[in-house]
N, C-alpha and C positions, 0 to 999 in steps of 0.2 A: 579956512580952518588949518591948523596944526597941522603938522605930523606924527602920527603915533608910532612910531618905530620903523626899522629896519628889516628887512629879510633876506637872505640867500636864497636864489634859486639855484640848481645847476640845471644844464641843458645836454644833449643828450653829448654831445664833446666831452662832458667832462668839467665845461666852465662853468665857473660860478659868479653870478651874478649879484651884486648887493642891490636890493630896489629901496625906497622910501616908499612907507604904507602912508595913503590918507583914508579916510571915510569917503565912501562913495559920493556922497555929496557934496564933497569938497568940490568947490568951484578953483579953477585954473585960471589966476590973469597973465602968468608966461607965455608968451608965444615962442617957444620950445621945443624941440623935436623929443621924443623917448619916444621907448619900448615901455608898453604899460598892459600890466596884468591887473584883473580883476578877479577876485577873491572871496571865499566869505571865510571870514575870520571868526574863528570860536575857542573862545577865554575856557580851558578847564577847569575843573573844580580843583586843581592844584596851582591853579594861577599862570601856569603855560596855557601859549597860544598857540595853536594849528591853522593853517590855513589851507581849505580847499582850494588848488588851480582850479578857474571859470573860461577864461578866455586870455590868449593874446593878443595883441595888433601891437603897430606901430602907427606915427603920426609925425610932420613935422611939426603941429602946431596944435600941443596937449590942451588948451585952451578951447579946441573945437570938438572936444571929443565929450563932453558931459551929456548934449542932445542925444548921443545914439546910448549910451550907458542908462540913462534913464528911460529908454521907449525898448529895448529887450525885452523880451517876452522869457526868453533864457537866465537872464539877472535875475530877470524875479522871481522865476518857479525855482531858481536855485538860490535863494536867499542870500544875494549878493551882498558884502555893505563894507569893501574895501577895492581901494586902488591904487594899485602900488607903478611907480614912475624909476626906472631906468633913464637918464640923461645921457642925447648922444644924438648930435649934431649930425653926425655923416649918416643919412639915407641907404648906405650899400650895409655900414655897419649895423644900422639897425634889424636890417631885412636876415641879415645872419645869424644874430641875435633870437630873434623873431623865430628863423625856422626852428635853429636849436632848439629852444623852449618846449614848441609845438612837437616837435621829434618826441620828445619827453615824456613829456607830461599830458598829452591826448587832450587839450581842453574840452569839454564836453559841447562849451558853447560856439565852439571854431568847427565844429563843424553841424551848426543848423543854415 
């Protein structure tokens, strides 16, 4: 699947971060490391989009992560149905990334 847009997050530093949003269902053949957020994204009646933060992790290989996204028991009672990908190779930098975020923005699912 596509990509349906872009998004800023910032973290609690201050950084901002540009993610690619997919649909949750989007399958990954990159073997890729990102920071990737899960979202439920809701279109207003004036055509802007919001998106609820669900959860952060990190991965080196975005590719293995669709098994645990689709068995959440968190995703779904929060009506998941985006996932948004940070690219970024270095492991230490992702992990910084990562906590930033969670400093932030408290995902509800980070911590079941």
């Amino acid at each position: 699947m596509s990509r349906i847009g872009t998004i800023d997050f910032r973290g609690m530093t201050g950084h901002k971060y540009t993610f690619n949003v997919y649909p949750l269902k989007n399958h990954f053949s990159k073997d890729k490391g990102a920071v990737y957020v899960v979202t439920r994204r809701i279109v207003k009646a004036d055509g802007l989009v919001d998106h609820n933060l669900l959860f952060v992790g990190t991965t080196e290989n975005i590719s293995t992560v669709q098994d645990m996204v689709e068995k959440s028991a968190c995703f779904t009672r929060e009506h998941a149905n985006c996932i948004c990908t940070y690219w970024e190779d270095n492991s230490a930098t992702r992990v910084k990334i990562n906590d930033d975020l969670i400093n932030h923005y408290h995902p509800p699912c980070n911590y079941e």
